[in-house]
N, C-alpha and C positions, 0 to 999 in steps of 0.2 A: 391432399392425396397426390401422390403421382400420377402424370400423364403425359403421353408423347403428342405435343403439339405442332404442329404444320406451322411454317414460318413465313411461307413464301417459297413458289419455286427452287427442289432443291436443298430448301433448309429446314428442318425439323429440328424438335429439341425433348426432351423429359424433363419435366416441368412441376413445382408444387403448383397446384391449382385446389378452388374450393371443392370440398365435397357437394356436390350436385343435392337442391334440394326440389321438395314437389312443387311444380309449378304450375299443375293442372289438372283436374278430379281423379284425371283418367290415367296419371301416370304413377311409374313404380319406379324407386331409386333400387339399383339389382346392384351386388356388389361383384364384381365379377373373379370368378376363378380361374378360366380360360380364357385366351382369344387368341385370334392370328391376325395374319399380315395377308393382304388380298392386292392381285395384279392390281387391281380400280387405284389403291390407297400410292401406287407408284407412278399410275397416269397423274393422278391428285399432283405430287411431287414433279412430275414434267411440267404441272400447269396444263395439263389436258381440259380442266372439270374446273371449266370458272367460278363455277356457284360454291365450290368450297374457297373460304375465307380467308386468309392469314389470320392465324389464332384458333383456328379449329383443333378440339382433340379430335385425333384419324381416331378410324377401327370401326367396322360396322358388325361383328362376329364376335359371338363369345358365348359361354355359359356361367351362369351364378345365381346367386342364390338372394332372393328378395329380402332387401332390409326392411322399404315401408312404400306404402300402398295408398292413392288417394281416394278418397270417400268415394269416388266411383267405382272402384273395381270391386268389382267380386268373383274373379275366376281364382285370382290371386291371392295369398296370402305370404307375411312375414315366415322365413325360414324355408320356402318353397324354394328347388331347384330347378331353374328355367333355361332354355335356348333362347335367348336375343335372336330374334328376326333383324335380318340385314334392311328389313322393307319395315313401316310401320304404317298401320291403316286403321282408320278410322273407325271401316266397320258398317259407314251409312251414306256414305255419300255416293253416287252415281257411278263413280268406276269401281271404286268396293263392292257395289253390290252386281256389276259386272265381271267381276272377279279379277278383275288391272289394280290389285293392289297398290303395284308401284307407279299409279298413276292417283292415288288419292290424293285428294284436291287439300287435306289436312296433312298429310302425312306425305306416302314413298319414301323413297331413297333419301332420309335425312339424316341417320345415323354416321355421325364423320364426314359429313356434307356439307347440313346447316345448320343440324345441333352437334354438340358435343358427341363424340362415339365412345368407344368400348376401348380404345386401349389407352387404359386409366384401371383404377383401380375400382374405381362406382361408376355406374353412368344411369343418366335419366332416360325409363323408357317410355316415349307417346303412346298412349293410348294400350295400355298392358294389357288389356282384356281380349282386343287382336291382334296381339303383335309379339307376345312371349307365347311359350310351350313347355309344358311340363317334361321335366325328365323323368322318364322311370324308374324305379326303382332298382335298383343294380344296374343302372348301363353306364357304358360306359363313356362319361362326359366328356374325355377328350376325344374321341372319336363324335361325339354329337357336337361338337366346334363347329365341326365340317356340311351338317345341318343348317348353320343361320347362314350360307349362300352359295357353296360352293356345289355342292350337291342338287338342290334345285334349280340353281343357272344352267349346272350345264342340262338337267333334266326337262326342263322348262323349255329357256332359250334352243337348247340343240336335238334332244331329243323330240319333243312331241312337236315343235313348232318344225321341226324336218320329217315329219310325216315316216317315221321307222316304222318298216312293215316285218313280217314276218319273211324271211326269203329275200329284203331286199340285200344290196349293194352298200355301204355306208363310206366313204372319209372323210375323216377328223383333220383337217390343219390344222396342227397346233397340239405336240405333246403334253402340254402342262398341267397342273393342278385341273385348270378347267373341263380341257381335252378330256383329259383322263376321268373326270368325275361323266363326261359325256359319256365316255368308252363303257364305262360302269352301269353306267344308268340304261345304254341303249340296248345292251343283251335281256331285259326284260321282254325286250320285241319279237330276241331272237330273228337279227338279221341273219343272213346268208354268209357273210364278209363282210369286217368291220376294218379300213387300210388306215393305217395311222401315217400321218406325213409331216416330220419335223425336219430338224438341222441336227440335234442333239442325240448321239448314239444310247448316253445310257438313258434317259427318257425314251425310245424307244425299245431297249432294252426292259422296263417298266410297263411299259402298251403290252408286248407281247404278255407279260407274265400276268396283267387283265383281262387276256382275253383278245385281245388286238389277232385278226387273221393273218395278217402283212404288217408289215412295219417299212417305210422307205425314206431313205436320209435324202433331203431334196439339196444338199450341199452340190450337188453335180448337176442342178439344174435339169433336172430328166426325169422330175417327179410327175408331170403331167404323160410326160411319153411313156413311163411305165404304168400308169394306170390306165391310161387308153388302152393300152397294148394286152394288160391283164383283163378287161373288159370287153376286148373285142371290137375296138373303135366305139363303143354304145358310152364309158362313161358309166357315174357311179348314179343312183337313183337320189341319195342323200349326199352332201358334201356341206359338213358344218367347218365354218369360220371358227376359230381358238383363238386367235393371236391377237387381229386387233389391228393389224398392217394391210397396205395395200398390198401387197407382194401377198399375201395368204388368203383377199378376195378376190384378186385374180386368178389366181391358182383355181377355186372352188366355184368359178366360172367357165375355165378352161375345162375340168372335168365333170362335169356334172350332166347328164344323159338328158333327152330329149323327155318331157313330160316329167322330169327330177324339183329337187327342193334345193335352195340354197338357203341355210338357218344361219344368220351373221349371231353370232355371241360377243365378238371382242369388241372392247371399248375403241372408237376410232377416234387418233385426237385431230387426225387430217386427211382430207380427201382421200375418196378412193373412187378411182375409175368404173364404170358399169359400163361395160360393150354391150350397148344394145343393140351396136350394128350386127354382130353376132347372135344375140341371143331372144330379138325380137318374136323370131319364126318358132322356137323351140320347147312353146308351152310352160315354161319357165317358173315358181314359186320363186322368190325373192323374200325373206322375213326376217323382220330386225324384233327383238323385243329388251325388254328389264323384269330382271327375276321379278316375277308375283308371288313366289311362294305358297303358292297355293298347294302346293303337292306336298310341302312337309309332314304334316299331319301321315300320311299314307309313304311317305318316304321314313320317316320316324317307326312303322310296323317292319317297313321291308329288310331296317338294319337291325330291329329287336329282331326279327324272327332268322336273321344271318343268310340273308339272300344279297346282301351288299354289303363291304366291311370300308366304313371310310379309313379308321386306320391305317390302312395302307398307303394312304396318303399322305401322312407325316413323315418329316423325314427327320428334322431337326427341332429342339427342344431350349428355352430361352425364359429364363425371368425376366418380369416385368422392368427389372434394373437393367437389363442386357440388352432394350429392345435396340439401340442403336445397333448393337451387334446383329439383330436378327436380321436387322432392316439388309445392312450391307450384306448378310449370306444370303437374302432371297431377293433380293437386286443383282447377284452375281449366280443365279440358279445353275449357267454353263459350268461357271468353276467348280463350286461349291457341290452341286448334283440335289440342290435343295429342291422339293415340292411345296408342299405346305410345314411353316414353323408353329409351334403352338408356343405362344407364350401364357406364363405364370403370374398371375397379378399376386 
């Protein structure tokens, strides 16, 4: 089969590799029809994310449809059309049953990490019984791509884990795919004001037609002065991390109001400063997480019943042959104006 394999730092390649087979009661080889390309898979290629290997296939996201199933499963069957979980869980072990999926002690965040991922044409999934999800019938699977992580990170990590109230305050650092599935996810709350804070115009340009109340280009360095100034010197009650830089949890330290939430989402692959000489007095929430996924299931009704359209988050389109191509359009997102690519196995 074809698969885009990690080479080390920087080098990747599309690769005949074997077809993946069952290696354990509990898994399901899924052929896949869809997948994309996730910021994590570009930190991977910095060498951000030691624990992935040289010779890993990337991809932790996709939909397809089960070839075969080991003697353990029974949610699953051959011919079933499923959502790959970006996370894989066990199901029984002590932070499973805590609900920290991406902390099971068998499983988390392995797909395109420390086993083989999704973008390949088959991939083996751990433990299929809690770790796929059925598709429904008529929906539509490229818009459920966006389901195995991108939708519940940011609703996970940014939303519930930043305490979105009803009436509150909210900004997003960081327009992107992530931001933006935040933006999405957080009007369930029906905050008061939702500020979006990037560099990139037509990404905010995108925020606003989400739903974003403001939108401000922090290019001029003045993005903190203009939300104080919009708030009243008080600051925002929510201010979630997108990006994954220092420069964007500074930001979301400098804004964020007295008795507020700070939700880190972005992958950090180096240091980042905490002024707690600042922020010791200020009653402060600080919270870092890893999608659990636990909300799919109920994020899966919210898009059948068209209360959230992830579609809107593609932007560009790529066969499985082309992935080098996609790679460099969604590593050049500034030029190109890409969000999320969906590629075609």
């Amino acid at each position: 089969m074809k698969a885009l394999v990690y080479q080390g730092p920087g080098k990747m390649a599309l690769e005949d590799r074997p077809t993946p087979e069952i290696a354990a009661p509990t898994d399901a080889i899924v052929r896949i029809l869809k997948t994309t390309i996730c910021g994590t898979d570009l930190h991977i290629l910095k060498g951000d994310v030691p624990t992935c290997a040289p010779g890993r296939i990337l991809g932790h996201e996709g939909v397809g449809v089960v070839e075969t199933v080991g003697p353990a499963v029974t949610a699953f069957h051959p011919g079933d059309h499923v959502i790959v979980s970006c996370i894989s869980s066990c199901g029984k072990c002590d932070y499973c049953r805590r609900g920290m999926y991406s902390h099971c002690v068998n499983g988390g965040w392995i797909l395109g990490n420390t086993v083989d991922g999704t973008q390949a044409e088959f991939v083996r999934t751990p433990f299929a019984d809690t770790s796929l999800y059925h598709v429904p019938a008529g929906a539509d699977e490229e818009a459920l791509v966006m389901l195995s992580d991108i939708l519940p990170t940011g609703f996970e990590c940014g939303v519930l884990n930043g305490k979105v109230q009803p009436g509150a305050t909210v900004a997003i650092v960081g327009s992107g795919p992530i931001g933006l599935a935040a933006l999405l996810t957080a009007q369930f709350y029906s905050p008061a004001e939702i500020i979006m804070i990037d560099f990139d115009d037509n990404r905010l340009q995108i925020a606003a037609r989400f739903g974003a109340t403001t939108t401000i280009n922090a290019t001029d360095g003045k993005a903190v002065e203009t939300v104080m100034a919009m708030t009243g010197g008080r600051g925002v009650d929510t201010a979630i991390e997108a990006v994954g830089v220092p420069a964007s949890f500074l930001t979301c330290q400098d804004i964020v109001a007295p008795g507020g939430v700070i939700a880190n989402i972005g992958v950090h692959g180096v240091k980042a400063d905490l002024h707690l000489e600042r922020l010791w007095d200020r009653n402060i929430t600080i919270t870092t997480r890893l999608v659990d996924t636990v909300t799919t299931p109920m994020l899966l009704k919210t898009v059948q019943s068209h209360k959230v359209d992830p579609q809107r988050l593609i932007t560009h389109r790529f066969k499985l042959a082309d992935i080098l191509d996609a790679y460099d359009t969604f590593g050049r997102a500034a030029a190109t104006n890409a969000l999320k690519v969906v590629i075609e196995a």
